[in-house]
N, C-alpha and C positions, 0 to 999 in steps of 0.2 A: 567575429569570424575571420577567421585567417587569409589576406590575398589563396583565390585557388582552392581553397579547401569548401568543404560541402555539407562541414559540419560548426555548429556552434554552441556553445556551452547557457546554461539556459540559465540565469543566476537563481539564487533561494527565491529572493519573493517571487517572483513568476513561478519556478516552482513550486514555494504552496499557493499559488491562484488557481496552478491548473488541479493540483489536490483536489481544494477547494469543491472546484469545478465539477468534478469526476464523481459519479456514484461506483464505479465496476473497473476493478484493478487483479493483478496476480500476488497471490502470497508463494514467498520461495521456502526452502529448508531441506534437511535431512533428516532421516531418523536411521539410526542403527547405519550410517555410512550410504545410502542411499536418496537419491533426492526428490523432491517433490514436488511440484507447481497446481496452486490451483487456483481459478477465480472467484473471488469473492465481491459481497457487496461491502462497502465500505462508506465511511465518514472519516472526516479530515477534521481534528482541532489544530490550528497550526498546523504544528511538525508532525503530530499525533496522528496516528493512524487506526481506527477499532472496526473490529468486525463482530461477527457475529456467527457461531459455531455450534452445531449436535458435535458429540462423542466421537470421534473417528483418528482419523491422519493428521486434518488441520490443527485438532486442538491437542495432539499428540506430539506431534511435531513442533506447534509455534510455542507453545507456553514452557515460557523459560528458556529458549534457544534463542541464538542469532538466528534472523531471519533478513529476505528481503522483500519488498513490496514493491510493485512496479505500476505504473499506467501509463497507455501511450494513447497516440492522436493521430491515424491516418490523413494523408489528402495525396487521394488514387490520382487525381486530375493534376497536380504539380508536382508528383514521385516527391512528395516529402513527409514528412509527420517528427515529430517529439519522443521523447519516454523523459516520465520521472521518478528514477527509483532512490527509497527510503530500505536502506540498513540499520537494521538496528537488532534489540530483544526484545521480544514478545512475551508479555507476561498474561495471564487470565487473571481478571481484574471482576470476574463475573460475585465475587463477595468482597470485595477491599474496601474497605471503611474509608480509605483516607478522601480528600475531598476533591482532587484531581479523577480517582477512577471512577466518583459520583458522579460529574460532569462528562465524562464521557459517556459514561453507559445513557444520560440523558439526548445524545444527539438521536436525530431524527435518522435513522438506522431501517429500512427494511427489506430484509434477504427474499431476490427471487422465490426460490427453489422451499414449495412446501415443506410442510414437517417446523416440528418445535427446533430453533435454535439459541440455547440456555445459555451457553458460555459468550462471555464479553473477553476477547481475547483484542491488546493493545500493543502497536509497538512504540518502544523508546527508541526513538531514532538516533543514530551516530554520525547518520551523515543524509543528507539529501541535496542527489546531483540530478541536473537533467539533460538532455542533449536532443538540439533541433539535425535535424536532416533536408537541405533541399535539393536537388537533382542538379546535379552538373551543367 
């Protein structure tokens, strides 16, 4: 962290710890020029990021787009908290043979929000940054 400054750059491996760490994160995107944000439940393989989708915006939106993924970490008591977000594409991997989107669709994966959700949608990450904040 920089003499004075109140932010700090959070490196990868701590960044996939708190991944790791985290069940409930944001998925970002567009469709048609317009943007989207929603939260999802998630799993972390490494860099890997999958969820789990019914038919709608999410899976309209992320499969096959750049997307981004975010999660952060409050602490009300010391005005500070983290976020780590993954850019990358988002591919639906909910029938993909190959032996990487077998292993994902295996993590321990379960969405809040009733109703059946059939699509395994994954992102390829480009980049994963994180950044702390503590109070001046």
């Amino acid at each position: 962290m920089a003499e004075g400054s109140c932010y700090e750059d959070i490196p990868r491996d701590e960044c996939l710890a708190l991944l790791a760490g985290a069940s409930v994160g944001r998925i970002g995107g567009s469709i048609g020029g317009r943007p989207f944000v929603f939260p999802v439940n998630f799993a972390a393989d490494g860099d890997r990021v999958v969820f789990k989708t019914a038919p709608g915006t999410k899976l309209d939106g992320a499969a096959f787009g750049r997307v981004v993924f975010e999660i952060d970490g409050i602490d009300d008591e010391r005005q500070g908290g983290w976020s780590v977000v993954v850019e990358g594409v988002a591919t639906e991997i909910t029938e993909m043979l190959d032996a990487r989107s077998a292993k994902l669709r295996e993590l321990d994966l379960q969405p809040w929000p009733p109703g059946e959700k059939a699509h395994w949608v994954a992102i390829e990450p480009e980049s994963v940054t994180g950044r702390r904040v503590r109070s001046g």
